[in-house]
C-alpha positions in Angstrom: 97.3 167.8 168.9 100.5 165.6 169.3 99.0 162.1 168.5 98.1 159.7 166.0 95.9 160.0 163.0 93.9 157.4 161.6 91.0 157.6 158.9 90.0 154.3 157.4 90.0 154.2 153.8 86.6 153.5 152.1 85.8 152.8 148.4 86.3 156.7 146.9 89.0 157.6 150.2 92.6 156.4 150.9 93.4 155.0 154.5 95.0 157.5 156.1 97.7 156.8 159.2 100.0 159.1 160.5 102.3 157.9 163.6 103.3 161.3 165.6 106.2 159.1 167.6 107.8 158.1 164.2 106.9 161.0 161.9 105.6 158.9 159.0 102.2 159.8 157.3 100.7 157.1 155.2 98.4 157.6 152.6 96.7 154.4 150.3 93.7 153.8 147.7 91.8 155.8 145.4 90.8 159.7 146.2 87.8 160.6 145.2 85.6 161.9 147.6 82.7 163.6 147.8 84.1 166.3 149.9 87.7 166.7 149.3 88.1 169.3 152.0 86.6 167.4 154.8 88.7 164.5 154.4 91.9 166.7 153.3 91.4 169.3 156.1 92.3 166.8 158.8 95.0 165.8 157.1 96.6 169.2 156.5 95.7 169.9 160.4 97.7 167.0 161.0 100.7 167.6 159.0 100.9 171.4 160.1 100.6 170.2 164.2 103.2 167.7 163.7 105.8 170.6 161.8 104.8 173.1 164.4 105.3 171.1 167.3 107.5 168.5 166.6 111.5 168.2 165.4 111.4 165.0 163.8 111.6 164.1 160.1 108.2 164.1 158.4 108.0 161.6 155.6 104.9 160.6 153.5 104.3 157.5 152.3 101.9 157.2 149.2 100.5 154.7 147.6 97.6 156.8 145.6 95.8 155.0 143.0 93.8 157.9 141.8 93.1 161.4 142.8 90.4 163.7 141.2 91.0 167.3 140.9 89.9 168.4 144.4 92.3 165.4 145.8 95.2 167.0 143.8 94.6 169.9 144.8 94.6 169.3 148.1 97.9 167.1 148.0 99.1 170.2 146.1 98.5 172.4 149.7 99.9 169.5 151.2 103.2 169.3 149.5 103.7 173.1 150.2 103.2 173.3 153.7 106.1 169.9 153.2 108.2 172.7 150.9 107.6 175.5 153.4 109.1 173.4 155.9 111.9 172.2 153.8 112.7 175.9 153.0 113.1 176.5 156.9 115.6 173.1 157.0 113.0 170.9 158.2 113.8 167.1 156.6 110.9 166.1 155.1 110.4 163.4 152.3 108.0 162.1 149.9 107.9 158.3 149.2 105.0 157.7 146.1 104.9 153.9 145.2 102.8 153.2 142.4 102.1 149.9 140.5 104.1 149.6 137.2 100.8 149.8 134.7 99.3 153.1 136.1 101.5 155.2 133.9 99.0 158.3 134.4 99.4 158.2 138.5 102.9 158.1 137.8 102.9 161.0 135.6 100.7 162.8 138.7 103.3 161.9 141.6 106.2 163.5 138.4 104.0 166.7 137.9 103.9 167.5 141.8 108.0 166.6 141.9 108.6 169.3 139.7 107.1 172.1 141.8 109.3 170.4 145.4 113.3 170.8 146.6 112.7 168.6 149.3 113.5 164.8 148.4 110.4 163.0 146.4 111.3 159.8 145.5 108.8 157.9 143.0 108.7 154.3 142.7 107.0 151.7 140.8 106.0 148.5 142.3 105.0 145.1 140.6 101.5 143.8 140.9 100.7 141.3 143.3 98.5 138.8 142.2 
């Protein structure tokens, strides 16, 4: 499947890219959808293809707003396939900018840290107005 992914985001579902050539996966907005696994499943697909079948670092870029519990869930599987990876020296990386007020997405993107070894680095960023 060694090409690009791209899901528009919509009111309840991030925009998604993922570039195969650079190995970055981009996720931003809210996560909420009415089927988590649908969205989610092409996602996963995605990230597993690009670990199988390519050598190049995989790094996410996140700029989550808010997930419900079948989005965190399905970040969860996401950050283990990342972790399974890791464990079997693949770099991977986790980049989760935030804006400075949303102390509970913050405390979200900490929660998932704690269960990774690869490098998650969280970030706030100011508001733009």
């Amino acid at each position: 499947m060694n090409s690009d992914i791209q899901i528009s985001g919509t009111q309840s579902t991030p925009t998604v890219r993922g570039d195969w050539e650079t190995g970055c996966l981009t996720m931003q907005g809210d996560s909420y959808p009415e089927n988590a696994f649908e969205l989610f499943d092409q996602i996963i697909r995605w990230i597993g293809s690009f670990l199988e079948q390519n050598r190049l670092p995989l790094r996410l870029e996140l700029q989550l707003v808010y997930l419900n519990t079948s989005s965190v869930k399905a970040m969860m599987d996401i950050f283990d396939l990342l972790e399974d990876a890791h464990r079997q020296g693949r770099p991977v990386s986790v980049d989760w900018r935030y804006h400075a007020e949303n102390e509970r997405i913050a405390e979200l993107a900490e929660e998932f840290r704690e269960d990774c070894t690869f490098p998650f680095a969280i970030e706030p960023k100011q508001a733009t107005s």
